[in-house]
C-alpha positions in Angstrom: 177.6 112.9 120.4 177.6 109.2 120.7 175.3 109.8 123.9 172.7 111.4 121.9 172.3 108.9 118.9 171.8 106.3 121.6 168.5 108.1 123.0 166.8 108.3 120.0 164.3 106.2 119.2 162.1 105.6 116.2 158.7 105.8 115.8 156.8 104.0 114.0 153.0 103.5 113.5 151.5 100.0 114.7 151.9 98.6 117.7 155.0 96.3 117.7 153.3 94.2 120.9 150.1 93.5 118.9 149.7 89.5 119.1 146.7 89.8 116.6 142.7 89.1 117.0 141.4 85.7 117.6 138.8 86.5 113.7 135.3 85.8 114.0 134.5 81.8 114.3 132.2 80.8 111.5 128.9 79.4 112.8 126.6 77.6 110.1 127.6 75.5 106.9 129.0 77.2 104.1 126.8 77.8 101.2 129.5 77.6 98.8 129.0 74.8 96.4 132.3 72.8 95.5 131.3 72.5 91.7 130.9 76.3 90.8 134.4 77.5 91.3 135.7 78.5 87.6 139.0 79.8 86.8 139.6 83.3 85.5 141.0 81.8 82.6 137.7 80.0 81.9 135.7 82.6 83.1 137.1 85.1 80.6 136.8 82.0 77.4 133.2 81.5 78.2 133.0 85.2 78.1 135.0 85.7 74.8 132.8 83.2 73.4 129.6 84.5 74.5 128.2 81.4 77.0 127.3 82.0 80.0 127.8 78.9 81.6 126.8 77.7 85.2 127.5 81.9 86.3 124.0 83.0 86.9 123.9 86.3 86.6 120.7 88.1 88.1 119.2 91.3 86.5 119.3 94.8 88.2 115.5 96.1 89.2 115.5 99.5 88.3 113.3 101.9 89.5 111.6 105.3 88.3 112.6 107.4 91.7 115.7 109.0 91.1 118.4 109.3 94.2 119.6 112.7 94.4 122.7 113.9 96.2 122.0 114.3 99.5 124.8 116.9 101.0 123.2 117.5 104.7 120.3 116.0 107.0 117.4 118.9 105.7 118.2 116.9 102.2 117.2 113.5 103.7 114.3 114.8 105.8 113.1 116.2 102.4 113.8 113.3 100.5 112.5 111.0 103.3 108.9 112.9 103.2 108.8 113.0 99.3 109.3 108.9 99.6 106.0 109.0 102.0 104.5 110.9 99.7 104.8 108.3 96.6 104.3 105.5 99.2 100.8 106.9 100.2 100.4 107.4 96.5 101.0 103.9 95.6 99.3 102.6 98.6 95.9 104.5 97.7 96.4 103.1 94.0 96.6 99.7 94.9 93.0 100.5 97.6 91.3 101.8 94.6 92.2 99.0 92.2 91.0 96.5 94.4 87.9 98.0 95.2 87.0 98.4 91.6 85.6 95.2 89.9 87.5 93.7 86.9 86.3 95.3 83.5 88.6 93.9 81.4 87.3 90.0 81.3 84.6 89.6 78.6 81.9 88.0 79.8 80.7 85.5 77.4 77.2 84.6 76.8 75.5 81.0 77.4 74.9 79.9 73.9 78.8 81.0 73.0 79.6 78.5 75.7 77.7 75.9 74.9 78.6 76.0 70.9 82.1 75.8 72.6 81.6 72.8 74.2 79.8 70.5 71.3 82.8 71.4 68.7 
């Protein structure tokens, strides 16, 4: 009996001989700037009282297509040639709205200039 319990071993699951990675050696200067570090606590009062502070916060952009769920590749082929589709679209838009000359700009006449220019 005593034989057996000294043959069994545990197993566990990581490597016990692992000395670690050497991590990736930053290259650059950081882009952190020294003066925007904010506690939570003063994060959460400028938040109670409605400033915003130094915290720039930028705005979503939002766009009409709609993502669908995509559950194998014939979805993303479809979804891929639908994109084309509204990218030609778009594309042929912008073409046409260039070629066209500007209507909207009233063109004013000489004598409404010139009254213009003696007041």
């Amino acid at each position: 009996m005593s034989q057996t319990k000294k043959n069994r071993r545990i197993r566990i699951q990581f490597d016990i001989a692992y000395e670690g990675s050497p991590g990736k050696e930053m290259d650059g200067e950081s882009l952190t700037v020294p003066d925007m570090n904010l506690t939570v606590r003063q994060l959460l009062e400028a938040s109670a009282r409605g400033q915003e502070g130094q915290v720039k916060v930028k705005q979503p952009l939002y766009f009409e297509t709609e993502i669908p769920t995509l559950n194998d590749i014939t979805d993303v082929q479809r979804f891929r040639e639908q994109l084309q589709d509204r990218l030609d679209q778009v594309n042929e838009f912008i073409k046409n709205e260039k070629k066209e000359p500007k209507k909207d700009i009233p063109e004013t006449d000489d004598k409404t200039q010139n009254d213009n220019e003696t007041k």
